[in-house]
N, C-alpha and C positions, 0 to 999 in steps of 0.2 A: 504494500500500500504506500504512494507518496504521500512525503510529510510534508506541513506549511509552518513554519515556525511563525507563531504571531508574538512579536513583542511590542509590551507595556513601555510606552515611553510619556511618564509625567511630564506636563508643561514647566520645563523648568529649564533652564540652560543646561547644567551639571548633567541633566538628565540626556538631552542631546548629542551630546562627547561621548558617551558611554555608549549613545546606540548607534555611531559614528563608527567608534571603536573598534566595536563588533562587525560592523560590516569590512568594515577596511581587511579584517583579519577573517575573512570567513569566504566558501567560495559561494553565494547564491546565483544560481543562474536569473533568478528573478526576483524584482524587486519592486515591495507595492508602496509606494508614500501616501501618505495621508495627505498629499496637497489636491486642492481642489481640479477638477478634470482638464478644466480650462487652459492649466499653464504646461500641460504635456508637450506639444509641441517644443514649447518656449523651454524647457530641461533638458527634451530631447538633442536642443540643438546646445545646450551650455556640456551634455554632455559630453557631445562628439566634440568639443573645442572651437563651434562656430561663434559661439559667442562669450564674451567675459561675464564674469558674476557684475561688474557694474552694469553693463549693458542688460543681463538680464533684470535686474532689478529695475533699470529706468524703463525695459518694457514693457514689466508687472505694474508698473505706478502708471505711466501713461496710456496704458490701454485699460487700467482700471478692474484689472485681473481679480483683483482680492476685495474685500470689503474695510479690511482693516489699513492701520500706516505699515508699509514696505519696513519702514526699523522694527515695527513690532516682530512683525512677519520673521525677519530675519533674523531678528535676538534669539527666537527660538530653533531659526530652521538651517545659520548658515552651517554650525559642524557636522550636517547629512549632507548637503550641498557640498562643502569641501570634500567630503567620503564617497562622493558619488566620482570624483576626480582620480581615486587613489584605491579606487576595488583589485587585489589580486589578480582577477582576470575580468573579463567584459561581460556583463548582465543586462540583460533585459531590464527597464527601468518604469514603471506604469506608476500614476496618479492616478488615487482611485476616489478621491474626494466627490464626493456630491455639491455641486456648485449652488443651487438654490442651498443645498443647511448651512452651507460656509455664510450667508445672507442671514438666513436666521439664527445662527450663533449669534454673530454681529449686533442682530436685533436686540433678541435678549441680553446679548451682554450690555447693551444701550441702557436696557431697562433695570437690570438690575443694578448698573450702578447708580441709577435716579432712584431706585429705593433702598438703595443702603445710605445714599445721600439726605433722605428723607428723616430713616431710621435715627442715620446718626446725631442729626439736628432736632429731631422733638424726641425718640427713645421711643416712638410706637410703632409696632410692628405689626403689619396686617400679612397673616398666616397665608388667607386665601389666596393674596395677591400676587405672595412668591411664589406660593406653587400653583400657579394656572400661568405664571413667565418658566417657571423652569418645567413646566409638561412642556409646553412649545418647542422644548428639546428633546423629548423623547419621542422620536420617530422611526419606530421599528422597520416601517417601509423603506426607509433609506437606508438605513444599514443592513435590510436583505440586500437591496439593487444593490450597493456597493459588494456586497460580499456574493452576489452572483457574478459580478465583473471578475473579482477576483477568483473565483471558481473556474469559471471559464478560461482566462489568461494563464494560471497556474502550472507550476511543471513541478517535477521533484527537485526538491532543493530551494522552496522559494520561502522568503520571510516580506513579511507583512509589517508595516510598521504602522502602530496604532496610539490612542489615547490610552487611558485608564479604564475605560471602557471596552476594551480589546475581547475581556471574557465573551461580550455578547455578541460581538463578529463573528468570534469562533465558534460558535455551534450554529450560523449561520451557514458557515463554509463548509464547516463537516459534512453537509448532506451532500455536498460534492463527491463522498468517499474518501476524502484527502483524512490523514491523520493527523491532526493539530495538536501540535504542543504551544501553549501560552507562558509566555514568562516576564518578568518585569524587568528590565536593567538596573534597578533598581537593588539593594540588598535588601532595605528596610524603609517601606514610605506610607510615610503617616497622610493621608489626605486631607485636606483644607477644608474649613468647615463645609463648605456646598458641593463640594468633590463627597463628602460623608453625606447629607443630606440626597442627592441626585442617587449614590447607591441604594437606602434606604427605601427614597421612591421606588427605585428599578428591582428591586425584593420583596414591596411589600409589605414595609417593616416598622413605615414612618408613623410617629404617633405627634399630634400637635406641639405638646410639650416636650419633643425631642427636638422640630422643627424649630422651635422661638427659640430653642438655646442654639440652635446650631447658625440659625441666621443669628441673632446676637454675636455668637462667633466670630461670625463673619462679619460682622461691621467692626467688629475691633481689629480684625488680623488686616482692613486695608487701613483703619484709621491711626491703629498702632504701627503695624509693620511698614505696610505697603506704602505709607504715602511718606516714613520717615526714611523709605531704604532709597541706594541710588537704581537696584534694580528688584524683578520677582525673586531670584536667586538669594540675594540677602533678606530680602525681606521673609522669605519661606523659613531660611536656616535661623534669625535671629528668633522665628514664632518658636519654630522645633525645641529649641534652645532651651526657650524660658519655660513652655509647656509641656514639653512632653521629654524633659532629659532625665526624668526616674518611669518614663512609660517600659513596662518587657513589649518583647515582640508581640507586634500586631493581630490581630485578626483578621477573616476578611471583611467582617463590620466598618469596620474604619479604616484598613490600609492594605497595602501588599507584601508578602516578607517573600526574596526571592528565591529562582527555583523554576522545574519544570513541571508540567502540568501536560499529558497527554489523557486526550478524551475520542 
């Protein structure tokens, strides 16, 4: 049976390098990114050396590619981009991104930082409201078509590179026959309060008064960390720090402790 290694790669920089890493040093004949469908071409051609990382990037900005700012973009995505330069041997290289959710990410993340903005300045929190913006990101239809693209493209030897949400691609893909192993780059990653909230949702699991502490959470981790850090990276490691540096290993409740996982 061929295997698809899907890895967990957190929104994080640190976390980036790591699955950079991994590929530089590994042979996949195929490889899926998570960038939106749109900018294939435009990768395909930084691959083969037609064009420069600046050039692509002023692509992606003036053709309006992404929804987000091109630094953001790139803060997270250049050390896969540099890796994509420096593979062992030559790979097949596929975005499997759904370009409408990359919009609606966007959207909600619009929204929810006007209601942590909200939050933060009177201390009230309307339960309902975060979670009928953060359902708007549960789209189980997208993340079939994405994971039937990648079904179909797949050969042996291919890895997948995904969110935190990777688990739920993978038993997408599985019904391709393909045998998926999940794993996180990650050793030990504690998730951010709506990164814990969003799993919750997606299990089942969320009780009102789980959700108000956990948005609470999360107006402190951007009002404490995030707005005093120079990037996510510091602001993530300075929350880890203070909160959770007597936490033991994880669960999957709240984080990932690394490892592989065939299903």
């Amino acid at each position: 049976m061929s295997k698809i290694d899907v890895l967990i790669v957190p929104k994080l920089r640190k976390s980036s390098l790591k699955a950079a890493k991994i590929l530089r040093s590994s042979n996949y004949r195929v490889i899926f990114l998570d960038f939106p469908s749109n900018l294939q071409s435009l990768i395909s051609e930084y691959i083969a050396s037609h064009l420069k990382l600046q050039d692509l990037l002023c692509k992606i900005e003036s053709l309006r590619l992404i929804p987000e700012p091109v630094s953001s973009w790139l803060y997270l995505n250049n050390p896969l981009l540099e890796a994509l330069k420096r593979l062992r041997k030559p790979a097949k290289v596929y975005c499997y991104g759904d370009v409408d959710y990359c919009h609606i990410l966007a959207e909600t993340s619009a929204k929810i930082a006007r209601l942590t903005l909200r939050a933060s300045i009177t201390g009230r929190i309307d339960v309902k409201e975060w979670i009928r913006t953060l359902e708007e990101r549960c789209r189980s239809e997208i993340l079939e078509a994405e994971a039937d693209f990648i079904g179909y493209k797949a050969e042996d030897e291919s890895i997948c590179i995904t969110g935190i949400s990777g688990w739920k691609i993978a038993k997408y893909i599985r019904r391709y026959g393909y045998q998926v192993r999940v794993r996180c780059v990650e050793r030990l990653y504690h998730f951010k309060p709506l990164e814990t909230l969003m799993f919750l949702m997606d299990t089942g699991s969320l009780t009102r008064k789980t959700a108000t502490n956990l948005i609470r959470e999360h107006v402190e981790f951007i009002r404490e960390y995030l707005l005093t850090s120079k990037d996510l990276d510091e602001a993530y490691y300075s929350w880890i720090h203070k909160k959770h540096r007597d936490i033991k290993p994880l669960n999957a409740s709240i984080g990932f402790s690394q490892g592989s996982t065939y299903f």
